[in-house]
C-alpha positions, 0 to 999 in steps of 0.5 A: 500500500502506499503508506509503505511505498517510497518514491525516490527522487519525487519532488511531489512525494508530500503532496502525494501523501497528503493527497492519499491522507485526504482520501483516506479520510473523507471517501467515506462521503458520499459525494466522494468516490470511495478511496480502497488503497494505493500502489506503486507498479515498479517499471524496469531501469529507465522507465519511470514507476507508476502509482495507482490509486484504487477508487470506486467505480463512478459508471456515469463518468466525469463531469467532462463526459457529461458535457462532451455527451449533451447536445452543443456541449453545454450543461443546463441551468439546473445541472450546473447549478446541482453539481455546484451544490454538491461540490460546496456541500463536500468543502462544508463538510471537509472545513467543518471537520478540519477545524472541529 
């Protein structure tokens, strides 16, 4: 798992921590995609090695998806108006559980 990976010679290996930490955290909400573990796929001598995060399943895809499917490429009123809610629903509760 990732606790017990080493990235040698990564500049970016606190915020990766730092990111796994979070979703270890907070995948339990609901607006989160469930976190299950992390790994680090060794490569051969000069190619670099790769993490892989193990997350939930999301079948609809992303919000990019979601424009890309809809007619002229853009999300109606309502649409971006309810992933705008449940976005700041999520920072809410992230804030009110940091500082509690």
């Amino acid at each position: 798992m990732a606790d017990d990976c080493r990235f040698p010679g990564s500049d970016e290996e606190e915020e990766i921590k730092a990111e796994i930490n979070m979703l270890k955290k907070y995948s339990h909400h609901r607006n989160i995609a469930t976190y299950y573990g992390a790994f680090v796929k060794k490569n051969p001598p000069g190619v670099d090695d790769q993490l892989w995060l193990v997350m939930e399943f999301c079948g609809a895809g992303s919000i990019t998806d979601l424009i890309k499917n809809t007619k002229g490429n853009t999300l109606k009123e309502e649409w971006i108006a309810y992933v705008c809610r449940e976005i700041l629903r999520v920072r809410t509760d992230i804030t009110t559980n940091v500082t509690a």
